[in-house]
C-alpha positions as CSV (number, residue, x, y, z in Angstrom):
1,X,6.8,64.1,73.3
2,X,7.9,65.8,70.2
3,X,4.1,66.7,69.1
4,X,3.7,68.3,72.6
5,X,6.5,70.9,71.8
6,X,8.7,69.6,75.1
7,X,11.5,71.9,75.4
8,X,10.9,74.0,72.7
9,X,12.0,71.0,69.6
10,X,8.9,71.1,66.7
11,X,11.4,69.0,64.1
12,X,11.0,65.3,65.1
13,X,13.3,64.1,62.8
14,X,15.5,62.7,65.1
15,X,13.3,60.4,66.2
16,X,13.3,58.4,62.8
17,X,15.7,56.3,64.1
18,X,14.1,55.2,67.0
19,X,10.6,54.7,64.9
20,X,12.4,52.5,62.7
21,X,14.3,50.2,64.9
22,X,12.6,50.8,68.3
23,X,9.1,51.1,67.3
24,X,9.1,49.2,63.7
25,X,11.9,46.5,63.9
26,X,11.1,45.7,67.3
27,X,7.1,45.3,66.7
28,X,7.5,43.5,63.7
29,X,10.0,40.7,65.1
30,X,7.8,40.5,68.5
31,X,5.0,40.1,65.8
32,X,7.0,37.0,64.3
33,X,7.6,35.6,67.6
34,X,3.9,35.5,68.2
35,X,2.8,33.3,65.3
36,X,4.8,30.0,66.6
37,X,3.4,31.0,69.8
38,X,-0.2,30.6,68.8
39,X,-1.1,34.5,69.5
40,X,-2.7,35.5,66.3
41,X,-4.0,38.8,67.3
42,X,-0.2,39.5,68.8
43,X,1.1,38.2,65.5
44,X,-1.2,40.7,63.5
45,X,-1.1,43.8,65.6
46,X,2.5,43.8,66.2
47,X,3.5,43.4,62.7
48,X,1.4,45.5,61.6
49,X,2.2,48.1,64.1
50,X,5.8,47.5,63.3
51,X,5.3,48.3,59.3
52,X,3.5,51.5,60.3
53,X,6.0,52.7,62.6
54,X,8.8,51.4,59.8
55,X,6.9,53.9,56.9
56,X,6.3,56.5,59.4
57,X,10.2,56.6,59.7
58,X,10.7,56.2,56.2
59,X,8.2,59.8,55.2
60,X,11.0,61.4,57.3
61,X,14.5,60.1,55.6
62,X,15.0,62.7,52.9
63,X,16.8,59.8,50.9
64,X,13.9,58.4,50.7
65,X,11.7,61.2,48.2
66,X,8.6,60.6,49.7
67,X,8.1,64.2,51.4
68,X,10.2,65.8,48.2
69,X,7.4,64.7,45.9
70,X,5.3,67.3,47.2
71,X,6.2,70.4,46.7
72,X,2.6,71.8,48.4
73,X,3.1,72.0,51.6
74,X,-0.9,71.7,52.3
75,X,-1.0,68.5,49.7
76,X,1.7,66.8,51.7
77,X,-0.5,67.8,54.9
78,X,-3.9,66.2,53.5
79,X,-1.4,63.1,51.9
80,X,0.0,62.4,55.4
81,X,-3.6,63.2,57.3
82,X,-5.0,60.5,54.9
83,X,-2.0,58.4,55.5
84,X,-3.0,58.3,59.2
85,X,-6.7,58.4,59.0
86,X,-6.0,55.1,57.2
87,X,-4.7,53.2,60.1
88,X,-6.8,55.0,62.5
89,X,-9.6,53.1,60.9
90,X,-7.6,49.9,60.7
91,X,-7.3,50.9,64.6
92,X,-10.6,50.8,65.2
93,X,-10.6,47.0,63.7
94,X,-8.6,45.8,66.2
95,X,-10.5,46.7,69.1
96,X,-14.2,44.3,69.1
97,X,-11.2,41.3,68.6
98,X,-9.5,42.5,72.1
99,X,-13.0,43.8,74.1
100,X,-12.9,40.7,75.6
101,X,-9.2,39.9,76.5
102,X,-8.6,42.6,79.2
103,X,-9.2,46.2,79.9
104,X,-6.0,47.1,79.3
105,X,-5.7,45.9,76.0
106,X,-8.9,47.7,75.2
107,X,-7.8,50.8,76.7
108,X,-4.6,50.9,74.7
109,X,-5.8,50.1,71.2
110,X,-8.7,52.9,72.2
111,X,-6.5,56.1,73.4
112,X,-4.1,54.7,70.3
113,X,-7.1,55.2,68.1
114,X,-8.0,58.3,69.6
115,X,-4.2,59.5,69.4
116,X,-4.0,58.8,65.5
117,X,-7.3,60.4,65.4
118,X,-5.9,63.7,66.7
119,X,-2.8,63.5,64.9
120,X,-4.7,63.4,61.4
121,X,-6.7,66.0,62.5
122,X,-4.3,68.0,63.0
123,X,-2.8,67.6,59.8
124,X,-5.7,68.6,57.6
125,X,-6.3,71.7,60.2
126,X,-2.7,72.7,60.9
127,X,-4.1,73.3,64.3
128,X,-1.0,73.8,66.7
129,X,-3.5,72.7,69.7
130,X,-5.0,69.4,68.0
131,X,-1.4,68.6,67.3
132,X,-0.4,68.8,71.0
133,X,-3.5,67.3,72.3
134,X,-2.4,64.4,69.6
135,X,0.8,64.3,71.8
136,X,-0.7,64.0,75.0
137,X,-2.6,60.8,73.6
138,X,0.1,59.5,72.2
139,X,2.2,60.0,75.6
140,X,-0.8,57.7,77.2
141,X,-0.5,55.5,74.3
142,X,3.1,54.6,75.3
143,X,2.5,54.8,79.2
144,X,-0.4,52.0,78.6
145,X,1.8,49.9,76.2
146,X,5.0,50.1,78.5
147,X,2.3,49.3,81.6
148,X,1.1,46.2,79.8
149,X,5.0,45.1,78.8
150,X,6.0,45.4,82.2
151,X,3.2,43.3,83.5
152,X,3.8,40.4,80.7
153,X,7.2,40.4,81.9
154,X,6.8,40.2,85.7
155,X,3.6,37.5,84.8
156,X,6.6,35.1,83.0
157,X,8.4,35.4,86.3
158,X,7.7,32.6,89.0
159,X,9.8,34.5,91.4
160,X,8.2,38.0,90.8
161,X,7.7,40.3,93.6
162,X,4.9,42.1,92.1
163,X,2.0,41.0,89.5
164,X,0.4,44.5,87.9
165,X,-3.1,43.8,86.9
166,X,-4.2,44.0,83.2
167,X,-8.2,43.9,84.0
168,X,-9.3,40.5,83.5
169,X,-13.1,41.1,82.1
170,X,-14.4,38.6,84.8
């Protein structure tokens, strides 16, 4: 919501907690989990997911030096645009794996690609509008993944009131 501008904040640095914990720590332990389980994909997207989100946050923590090494503002731009453009492609390796799963699955990985997509643009452009339209992606991004969550969790129910749809390829 940040990258959208929602009411008026443009420094996202408070959200380097919640990337590190919420979105990396919390990725990369559901990625543990899914080994034992069998879920290879799982295991592989989540963990990865979960180191990305972990050295996103870690960019923004000024102990860390990594955005005081450049002291070009338009080098640390193209650095961080190449940074993304990076796991935008490794994105778009995870999708054939998942076409057949479910739609959902296929629709999250895709907007997510998109999303990173926009984001990187953005960075090499400094285009206020790409950077938004990045945001609104990435707002679908995390509708998607918290629609699919809630329907794992109300599947592992026997007693649940409502089953949400994932869209079984038939």
């Amino acid at each position: 919501m940040y990258n959208v501008s929602t009411r008026g904040i443009h420094t996202t640095n408070v959200a380097v907690g919640m990337a590190l914990f919420g979105g990396g720590l919390t990725q990369f332990l559901a990625g543990m989990w899914e080994f034992p389980r069998g879920n290879v994909f799982g295991a592989t997207v989540l963990t990865l997911y979960g180191a990305f989100w972990m050295s996103y946050a870690t960019i923004f923590i000024p102990g860390s030096g990594v955005m005081a090494a450049y002291t070009d503002s338009v080098e640390f731009a193209n650095a961080f645009g190449m940074y993304l453009i990076v796991w935008f492609m490794l994105t778009l390796l995870f999708i054939p794996p998942i076409l057949r799963r479910n739609f959902s699955y296929t629709l999250l990985l895709s907007v997510l690609a998109i999303t990173i997509l926009l984001l990187a643009i953005a960075e090499f452009t400094s285009s206020p509008k790409v950077l938004k339209a990045g945001g609104v992606f990435g707002i679908m991004t995390g509708l998607i993944a918290f629609y699919i969550a809630e329907s794992d969790m109300l599947a592992a129910e026997e007693t649940a009131f409502i089953r949400l749809p994932l869209g079984a390829w038939a």
